[in-house]
C-alpha positions as CSV (number, residue, x, y, z in Angstrom):
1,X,127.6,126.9,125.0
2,X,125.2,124.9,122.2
3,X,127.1,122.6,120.3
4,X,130.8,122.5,121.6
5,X,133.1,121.8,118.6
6,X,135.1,119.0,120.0
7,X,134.5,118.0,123.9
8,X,135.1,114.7,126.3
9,X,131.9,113.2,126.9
10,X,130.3,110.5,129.0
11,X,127.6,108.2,128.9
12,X,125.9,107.5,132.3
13,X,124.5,104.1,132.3
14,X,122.5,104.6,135.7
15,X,120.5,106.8,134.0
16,X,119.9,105.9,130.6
17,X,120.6,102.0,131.1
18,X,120.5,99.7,127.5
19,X,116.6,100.0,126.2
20,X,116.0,103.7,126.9
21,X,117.1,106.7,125.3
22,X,120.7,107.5,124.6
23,X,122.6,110.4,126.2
24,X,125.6,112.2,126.3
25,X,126.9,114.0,129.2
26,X,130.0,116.8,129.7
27,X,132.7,116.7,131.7
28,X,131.4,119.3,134.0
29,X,128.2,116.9,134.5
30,X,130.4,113.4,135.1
31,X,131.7,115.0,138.1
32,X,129.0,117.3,139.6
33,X,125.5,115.4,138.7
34,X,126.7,111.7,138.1
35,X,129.7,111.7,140.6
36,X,127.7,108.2,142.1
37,X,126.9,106.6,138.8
38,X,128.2,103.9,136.3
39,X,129.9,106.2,133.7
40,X,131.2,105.0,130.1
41,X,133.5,107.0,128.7
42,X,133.1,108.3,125.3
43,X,136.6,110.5,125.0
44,X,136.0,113.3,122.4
45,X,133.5,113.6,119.7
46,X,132.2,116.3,117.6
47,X,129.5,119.3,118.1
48,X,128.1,117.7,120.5
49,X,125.6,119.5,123.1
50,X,125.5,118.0,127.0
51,X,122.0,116.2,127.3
52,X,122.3,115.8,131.2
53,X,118.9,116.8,132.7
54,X,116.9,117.4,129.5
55,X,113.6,114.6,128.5
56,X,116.1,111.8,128.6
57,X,116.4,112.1,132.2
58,X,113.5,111.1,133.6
59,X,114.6,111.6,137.4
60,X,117.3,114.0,137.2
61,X,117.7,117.6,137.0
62,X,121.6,119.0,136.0
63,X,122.7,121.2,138.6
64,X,125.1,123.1,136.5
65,X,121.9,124.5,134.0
66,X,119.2,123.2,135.2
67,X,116.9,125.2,132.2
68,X,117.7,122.9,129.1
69,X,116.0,121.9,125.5
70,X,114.5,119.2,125.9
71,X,116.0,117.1,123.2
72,X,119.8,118.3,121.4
73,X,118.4,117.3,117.6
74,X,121.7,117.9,116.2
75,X,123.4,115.5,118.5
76,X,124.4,112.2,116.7
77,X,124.3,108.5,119.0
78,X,126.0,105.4,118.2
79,X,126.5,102.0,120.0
80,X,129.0,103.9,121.9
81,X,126.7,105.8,124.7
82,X,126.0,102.2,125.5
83,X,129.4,101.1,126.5
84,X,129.5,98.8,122.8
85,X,132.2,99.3,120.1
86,X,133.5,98.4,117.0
87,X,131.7,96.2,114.3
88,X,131.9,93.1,116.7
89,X,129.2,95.4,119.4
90,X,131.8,94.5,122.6
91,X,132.6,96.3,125.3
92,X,135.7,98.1,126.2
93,X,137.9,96.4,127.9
94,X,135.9,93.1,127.4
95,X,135.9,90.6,130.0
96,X,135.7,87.6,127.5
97,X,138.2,89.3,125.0
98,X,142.0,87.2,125.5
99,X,143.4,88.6,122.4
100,X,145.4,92.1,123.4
101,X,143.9,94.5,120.5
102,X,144.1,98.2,120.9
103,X,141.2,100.2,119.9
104,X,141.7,103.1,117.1
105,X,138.7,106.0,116.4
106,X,137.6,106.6,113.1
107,X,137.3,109.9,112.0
108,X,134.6,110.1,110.7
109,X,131.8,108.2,112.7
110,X,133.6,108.5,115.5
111,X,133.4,104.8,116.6
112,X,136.1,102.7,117.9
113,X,137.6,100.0,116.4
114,X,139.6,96.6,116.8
115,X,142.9,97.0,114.9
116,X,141.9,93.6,114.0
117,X,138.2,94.5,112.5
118,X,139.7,97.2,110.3
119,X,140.2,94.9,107.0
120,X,143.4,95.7,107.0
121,X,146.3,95.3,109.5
122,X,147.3,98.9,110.9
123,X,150.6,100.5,110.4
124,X,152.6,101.0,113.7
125,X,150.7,103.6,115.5
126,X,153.6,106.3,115.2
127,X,153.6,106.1,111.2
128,X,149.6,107.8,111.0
129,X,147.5,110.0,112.4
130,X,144.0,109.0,112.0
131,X,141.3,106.4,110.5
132,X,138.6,106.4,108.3
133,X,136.7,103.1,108.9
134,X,135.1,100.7,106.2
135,X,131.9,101.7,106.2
136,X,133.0,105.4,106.7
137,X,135.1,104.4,103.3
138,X,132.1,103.1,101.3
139,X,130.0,106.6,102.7
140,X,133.1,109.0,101.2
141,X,133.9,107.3,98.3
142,X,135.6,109.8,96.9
143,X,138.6,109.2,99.7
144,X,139.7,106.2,97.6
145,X,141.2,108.4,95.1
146,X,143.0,110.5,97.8
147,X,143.7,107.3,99.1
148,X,146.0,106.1,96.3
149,X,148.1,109.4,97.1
150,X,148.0,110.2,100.3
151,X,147.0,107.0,102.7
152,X,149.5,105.2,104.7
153,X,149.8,101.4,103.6
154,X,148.8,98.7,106.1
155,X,151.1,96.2,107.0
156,X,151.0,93.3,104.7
157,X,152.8,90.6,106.0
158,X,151.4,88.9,108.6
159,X,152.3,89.8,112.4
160,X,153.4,86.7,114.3
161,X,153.2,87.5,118.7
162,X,154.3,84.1,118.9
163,X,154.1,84.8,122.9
164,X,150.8,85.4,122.8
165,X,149.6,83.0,120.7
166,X,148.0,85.7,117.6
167,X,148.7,85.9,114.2
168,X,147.2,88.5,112.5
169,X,147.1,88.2,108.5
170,X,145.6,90.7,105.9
171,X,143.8,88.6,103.0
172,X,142.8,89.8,99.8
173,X,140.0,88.3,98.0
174,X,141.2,88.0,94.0
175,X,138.5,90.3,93.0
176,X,140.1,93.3,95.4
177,X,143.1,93.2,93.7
178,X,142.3,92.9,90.1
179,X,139.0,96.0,91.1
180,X,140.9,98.9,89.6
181,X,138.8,102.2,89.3
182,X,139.0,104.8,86.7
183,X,135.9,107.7,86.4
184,X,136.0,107.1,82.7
185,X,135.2,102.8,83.5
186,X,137.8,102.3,81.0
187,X,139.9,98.6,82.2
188,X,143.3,99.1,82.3
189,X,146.0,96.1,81.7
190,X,147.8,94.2,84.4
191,X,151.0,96.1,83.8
192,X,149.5,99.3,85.1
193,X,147.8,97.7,88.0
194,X,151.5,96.3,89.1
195,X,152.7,100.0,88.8
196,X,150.1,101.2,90.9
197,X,150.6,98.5,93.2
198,X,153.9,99.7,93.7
199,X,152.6,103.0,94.4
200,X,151.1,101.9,97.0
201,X,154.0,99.8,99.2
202,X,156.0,103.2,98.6
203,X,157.5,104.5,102.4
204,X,155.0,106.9,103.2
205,X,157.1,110.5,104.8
206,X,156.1,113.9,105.0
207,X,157.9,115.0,102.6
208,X,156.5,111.8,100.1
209,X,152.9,113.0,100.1
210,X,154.3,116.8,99.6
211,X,155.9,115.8,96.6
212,X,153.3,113.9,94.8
213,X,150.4,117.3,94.7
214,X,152.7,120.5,93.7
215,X,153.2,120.8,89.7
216,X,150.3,119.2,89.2
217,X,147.9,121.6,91.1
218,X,147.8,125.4,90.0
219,X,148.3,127.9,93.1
220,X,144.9,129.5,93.7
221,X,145.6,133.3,93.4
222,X,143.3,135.9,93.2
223,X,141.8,137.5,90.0
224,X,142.4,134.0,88.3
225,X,138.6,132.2,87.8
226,X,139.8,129.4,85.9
227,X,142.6,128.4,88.7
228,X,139.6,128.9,91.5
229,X,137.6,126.5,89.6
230,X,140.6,124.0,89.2
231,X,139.2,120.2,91.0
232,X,142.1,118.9,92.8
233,X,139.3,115.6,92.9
234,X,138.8,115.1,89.8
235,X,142.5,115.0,88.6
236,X,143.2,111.8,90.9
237,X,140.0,110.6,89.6
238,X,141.1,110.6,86.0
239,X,144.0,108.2,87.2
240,X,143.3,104.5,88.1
241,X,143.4,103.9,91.7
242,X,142.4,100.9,93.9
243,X,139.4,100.5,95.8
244,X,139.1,98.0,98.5
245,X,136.8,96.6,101.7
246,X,139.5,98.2,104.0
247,X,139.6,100.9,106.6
248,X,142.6,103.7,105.3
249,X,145.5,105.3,107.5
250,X,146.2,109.2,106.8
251,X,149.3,111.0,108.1
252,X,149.2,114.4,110.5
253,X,148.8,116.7,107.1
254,X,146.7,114.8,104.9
255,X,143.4,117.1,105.6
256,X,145.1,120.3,103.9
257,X,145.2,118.5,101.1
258,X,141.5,117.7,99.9
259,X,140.3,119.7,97.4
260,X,138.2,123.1,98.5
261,X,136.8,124.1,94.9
262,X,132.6,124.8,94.9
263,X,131.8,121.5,93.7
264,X,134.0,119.5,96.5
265,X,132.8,121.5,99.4
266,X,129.1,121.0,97.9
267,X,129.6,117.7,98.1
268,X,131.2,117.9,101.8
269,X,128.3,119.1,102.7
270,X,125.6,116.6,101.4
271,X,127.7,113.6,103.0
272,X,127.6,115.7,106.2
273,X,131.7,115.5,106.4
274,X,132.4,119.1,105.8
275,X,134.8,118.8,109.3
276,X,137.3,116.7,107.2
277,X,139.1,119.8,105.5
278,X,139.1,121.4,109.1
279,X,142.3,120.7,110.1
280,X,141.4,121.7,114.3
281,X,138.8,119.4,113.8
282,X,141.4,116.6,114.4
283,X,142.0,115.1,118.2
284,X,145.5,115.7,118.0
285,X,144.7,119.6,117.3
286,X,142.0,119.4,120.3
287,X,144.9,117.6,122.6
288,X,147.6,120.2,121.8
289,X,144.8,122.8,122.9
290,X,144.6,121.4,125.8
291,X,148.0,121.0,126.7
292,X,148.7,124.9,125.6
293,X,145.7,125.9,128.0
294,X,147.4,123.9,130.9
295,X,150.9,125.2,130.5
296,X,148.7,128.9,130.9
297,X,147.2,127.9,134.0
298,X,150.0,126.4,135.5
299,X,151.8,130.2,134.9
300,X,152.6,131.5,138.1
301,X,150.8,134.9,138.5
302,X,153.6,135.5,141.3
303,X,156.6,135.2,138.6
304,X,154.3,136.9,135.9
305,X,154.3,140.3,138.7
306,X,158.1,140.2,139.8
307,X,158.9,140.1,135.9
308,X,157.7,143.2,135.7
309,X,159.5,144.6,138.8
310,X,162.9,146.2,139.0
311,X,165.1,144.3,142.0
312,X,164.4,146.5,144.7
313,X,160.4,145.6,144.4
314,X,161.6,142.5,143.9
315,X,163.5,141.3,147.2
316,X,160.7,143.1,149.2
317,X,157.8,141.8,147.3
318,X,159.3,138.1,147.6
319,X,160.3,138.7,151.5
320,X,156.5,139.2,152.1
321,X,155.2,136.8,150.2
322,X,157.8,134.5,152.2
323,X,156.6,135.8,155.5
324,X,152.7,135.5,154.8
325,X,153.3,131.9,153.4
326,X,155.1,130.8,156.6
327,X,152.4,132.7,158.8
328,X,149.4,131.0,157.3
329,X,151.0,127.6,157.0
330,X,151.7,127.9,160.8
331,X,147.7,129.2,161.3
332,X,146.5,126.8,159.6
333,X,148.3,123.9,160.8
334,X,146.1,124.2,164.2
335,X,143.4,123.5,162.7
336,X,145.1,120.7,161.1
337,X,146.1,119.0,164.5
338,X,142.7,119.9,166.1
339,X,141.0,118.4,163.2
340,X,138.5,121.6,163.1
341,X,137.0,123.3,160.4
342,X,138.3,126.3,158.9
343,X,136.0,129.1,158.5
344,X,135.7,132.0,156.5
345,X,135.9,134.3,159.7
346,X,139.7,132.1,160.3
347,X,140.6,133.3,157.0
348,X,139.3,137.0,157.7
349,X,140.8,137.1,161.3
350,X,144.0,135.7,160.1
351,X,144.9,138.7,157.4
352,X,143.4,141.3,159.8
353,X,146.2,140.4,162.2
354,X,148.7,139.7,159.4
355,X,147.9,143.4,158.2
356,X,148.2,144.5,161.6
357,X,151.4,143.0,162.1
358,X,152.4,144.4,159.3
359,X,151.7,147.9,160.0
360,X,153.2,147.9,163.5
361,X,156.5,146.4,161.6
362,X,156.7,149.2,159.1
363,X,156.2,152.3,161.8
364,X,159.3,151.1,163.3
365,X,161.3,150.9,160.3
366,X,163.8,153.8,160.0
367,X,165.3,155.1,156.9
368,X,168.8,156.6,155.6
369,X,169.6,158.9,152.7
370,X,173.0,159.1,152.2
């Protein structure tokens, strides 16, 4: 399929141990090439191709395509294929870790983090959606003055587990807090910096960041140029907002509203982040696609046919399906106790005989017309 938009991959350490090359593989390939191998798992990342098989491998062929580029170029690699996360390079779950720390993946690199190596203490993790990491932060800039609209605030008291011994505490260095930006570099006082301050410990709902876009933007409509060329971007940027060494915290919707005028997306495109204003991009969208293709498969094709049925059709389609079930659960249980081996001639013989049964059944039914 080339470069599959959003997948689960693996990375098979038996294979492509720390020192050589490193590789992703597919679902499809965890199970049916590297069933017997040390697997880390990656969970989802983005346009990714499998690489199982291809000039990475030096002693393995993939079974499922065994006809394969040698090398996916537009395949990205990070610490990750070798079972290392976060800034701090550990493994997952690490042996010589004793503080409990879930992991969270940033968005945008797609690593994973300690909630503890963010910069910033993460809000409970019902109140966001995703993460954009420090580095990530310094790389798209221009998120900061989103950031001061649309981000979900960090916790800022410090989080006591006095049973387990942790305290974690968010510290600002002096120069964070007074670092105010403004495009225009102009210093604003202290009494604006409190206000926006405030803006920032505001509760963060739905319904909050909704609020704070709508007069402000004109609606795009057709036939209008100078409401096309309108920069969502550059009207935060004209405000002062706050720009810190800290990973952010977006909520579910926060993607539909970056700015998609010709300038933004050109820009999307030189930091190679155009996926950020793709909201199916997102793992929650790729989760709830597959939970939506399960509930299809789990249909049952046999309610799906008497649905369409009237009752008469109904009771007899359901008696034989009732009388083939307890026929083949009876055949097969033989084999069962003999502990034999049932063969594709079984299966034949069995529904030549059920048919046959069948047919004698049905010449001796008689019928009344009243």
């Amino acid at each position: 399929q080339g470069a599959v938009k959003r997948q689960a991959l693996y990375a098979c350490s038996t294979c492509t141990p720390p020192g050589a090359e490193p590789a992703g593989i597919c679902l499809a390939c965890s199970y049916e090439c590297h069933g017997t191998h040390r697997l880390f798992e990656l969970y989802t990342k983005r346009n990714f191709r499998c690489d199982c098989g291809n000039s990475k491998f030096k002693n393995l062929q993939c079974k499922l395509l065994p006809e394969k580029s040698k090398v996916n170029a537009g395949n990205k690699y990070n610490d990750n294929f070798y079972g290392l996360y976060c800034t701090c390079k550990r493994p997952y779950p690490d042996p010589e870790d004793e503080i409990p720390d879930e992991m969270i993946q940033c968005i945008v690199c797609e690593d994973w983090f300690h909630g503890r190596h963010l910069g910033a203490v993460p809000p409970e993790s019902g109140d966001f959606h995703e993460m954009v990491c420090q580095a990530c932060m310094n790389h798209c800039h221009f998120l900061w003055a989103y950031a001061s609209q649309l981000a979900v605030p960090p916790l800022t008291k410090a989080n006591s587990h006095e049973d387990e011994g942790i305290v974690l505490k968010v510290e600002e260095r002096e120069e964070q807090k007074k670092e105010i930006k403004k495009e225009s570099g102009v210093e604003h006082q202290d009494t604006k910096e409190e206000k926006q301050s405030e803006q920032f410990n505001e509760p963060s709902t739905s319904s909050g960041y909704r609020s704070k876009f709508p007069q402000k933007f004109p609606v795009e409509t057709a036939g209008t140029t100078s409401e096309f060329s309108f920069c969502k971007l550059k009207e935060l940027q004209s405000k002062p907002f706050a720009k810190k060494d800290t990973a952010t915290f977006w909520p579910s919707n926060w993607r539909s509203k970056l700015c998609t005028c010709k300038d933004c997306l050109k820009m999307y495109s030189e930091l190679e982040v155009q996926f950020l204003t793709d909201e199916c991009d997102t793992v929650l969208a790729y989760e709830n696609k597959g939970t939506s293709d399960q509930e299809t498969e789990r249909r049952d094709p046999l309610m799906d046919t008497l649905n369409s049925m009237n009752r008469v059709q109904q009771v007899e389609l359901i008696c034989e399906y009732n009388d083939l079930k307890t026929e083949l659960t009876d055949y097969l249980r033989r084999f069962a106790d003999e502990g034999t081996v049932v063969k594709r001639e079984d299966i034949q013989h069995f529904f030549e005989e059920f048919q046959s049964r069948k047919r004698r059944r049905t010449n001796r039914m008689q019928y009344y017309c009243s």
